[in-house]
C-alpha positions in Angstrom: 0.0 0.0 0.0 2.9 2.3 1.2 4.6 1.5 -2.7 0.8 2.5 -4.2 1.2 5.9 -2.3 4.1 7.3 -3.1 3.7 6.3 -7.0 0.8 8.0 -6.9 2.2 10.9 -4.6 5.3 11.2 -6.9 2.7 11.1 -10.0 0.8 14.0 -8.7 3.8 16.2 -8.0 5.6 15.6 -11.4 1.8 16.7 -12.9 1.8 19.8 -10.5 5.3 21.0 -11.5 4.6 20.8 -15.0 1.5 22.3 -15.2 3.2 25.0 -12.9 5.7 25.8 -16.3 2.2 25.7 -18.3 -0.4 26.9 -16.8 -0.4 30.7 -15.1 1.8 33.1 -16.9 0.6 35.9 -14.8 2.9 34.8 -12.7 6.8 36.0 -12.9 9.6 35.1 -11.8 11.7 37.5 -9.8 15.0 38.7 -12.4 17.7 37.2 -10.3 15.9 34.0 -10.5 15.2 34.0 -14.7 19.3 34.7 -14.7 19.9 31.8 -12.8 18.0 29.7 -14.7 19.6 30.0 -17.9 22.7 28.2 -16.6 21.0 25.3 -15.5 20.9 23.5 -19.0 24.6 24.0 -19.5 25.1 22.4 -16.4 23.1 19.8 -16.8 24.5 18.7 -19.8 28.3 19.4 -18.4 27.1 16.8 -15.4 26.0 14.5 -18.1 29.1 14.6 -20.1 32.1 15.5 -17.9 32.4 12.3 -15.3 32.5 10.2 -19.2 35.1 12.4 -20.6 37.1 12.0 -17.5 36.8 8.6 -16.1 36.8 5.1 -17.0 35.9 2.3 -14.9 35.5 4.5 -11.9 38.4 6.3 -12.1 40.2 9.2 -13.2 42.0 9.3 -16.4 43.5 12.7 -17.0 46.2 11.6 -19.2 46.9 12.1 -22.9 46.4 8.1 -23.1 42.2 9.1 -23.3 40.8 9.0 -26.4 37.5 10.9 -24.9 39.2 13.4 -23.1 41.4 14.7 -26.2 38.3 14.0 -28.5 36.1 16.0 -25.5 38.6 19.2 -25.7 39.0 19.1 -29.7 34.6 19.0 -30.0 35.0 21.8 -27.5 37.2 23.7 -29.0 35.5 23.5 -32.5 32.4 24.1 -31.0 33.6 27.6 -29.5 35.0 28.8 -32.9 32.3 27.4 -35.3 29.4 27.5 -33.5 28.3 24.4 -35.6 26.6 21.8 -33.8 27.2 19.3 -36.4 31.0 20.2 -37.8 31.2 19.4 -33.8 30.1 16.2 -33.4 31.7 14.9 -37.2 34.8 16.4 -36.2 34.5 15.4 -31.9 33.5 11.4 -33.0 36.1 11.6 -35.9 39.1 12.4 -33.4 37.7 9.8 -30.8 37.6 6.9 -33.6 41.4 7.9 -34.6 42.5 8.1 -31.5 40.7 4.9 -30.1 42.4 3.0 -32.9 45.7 4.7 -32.9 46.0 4.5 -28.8 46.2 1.3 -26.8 44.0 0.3 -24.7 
């Protein structure tokens, strides 16, 4: 019964926090707040991407033995100067296969 509950209670939250986004748009955010918000999907995605580019097995790899890592900072840097989301990833994914086949391990 206790399971049943807290589905349901965890269902009835999710509902209420998206219809908050939806619903009322009389409502606004204080300006602080809407600047703080913009960061969170960079950071999401950086907390998403980082602990892959950076580990393996559990631990850190922060040498220039990781194909990932050096693939990770080449998409970066060709993202900052092209601002092309797919020259990124051909060019990101191209460096990783090189390097994946070129280093051992």
């Amino acid at each position: 019964m206790a399971l049943a509950l807290s589905i349901v209670l965890i269902g009835v939250l999710t509902y209420l926090m998206r219809v908050a986004f939806i619903g009322p748009s009389r409502l606004s955010l204080p300006p602080s707040v809407e600047r703080a918000l913009r960061f969170v999907p960079p950071a999401a995605l950086a907390a998403l991407i980082v602990p892959d580019l950076v580990g393996h097995n559990g631990a850190l790899v922060l040498t220039l033995a990781n194909p990932r890592l050096i693939a990770g900072v080449v998409a970066l840097v060709v993202a900052w100067r092209t601002r092309n989301v797919a020259a990124t990833l051909i060019i990101g994914m191209a460096v990783f296969w090189l390097l994946s086949a070129l280093l051992p391990g």
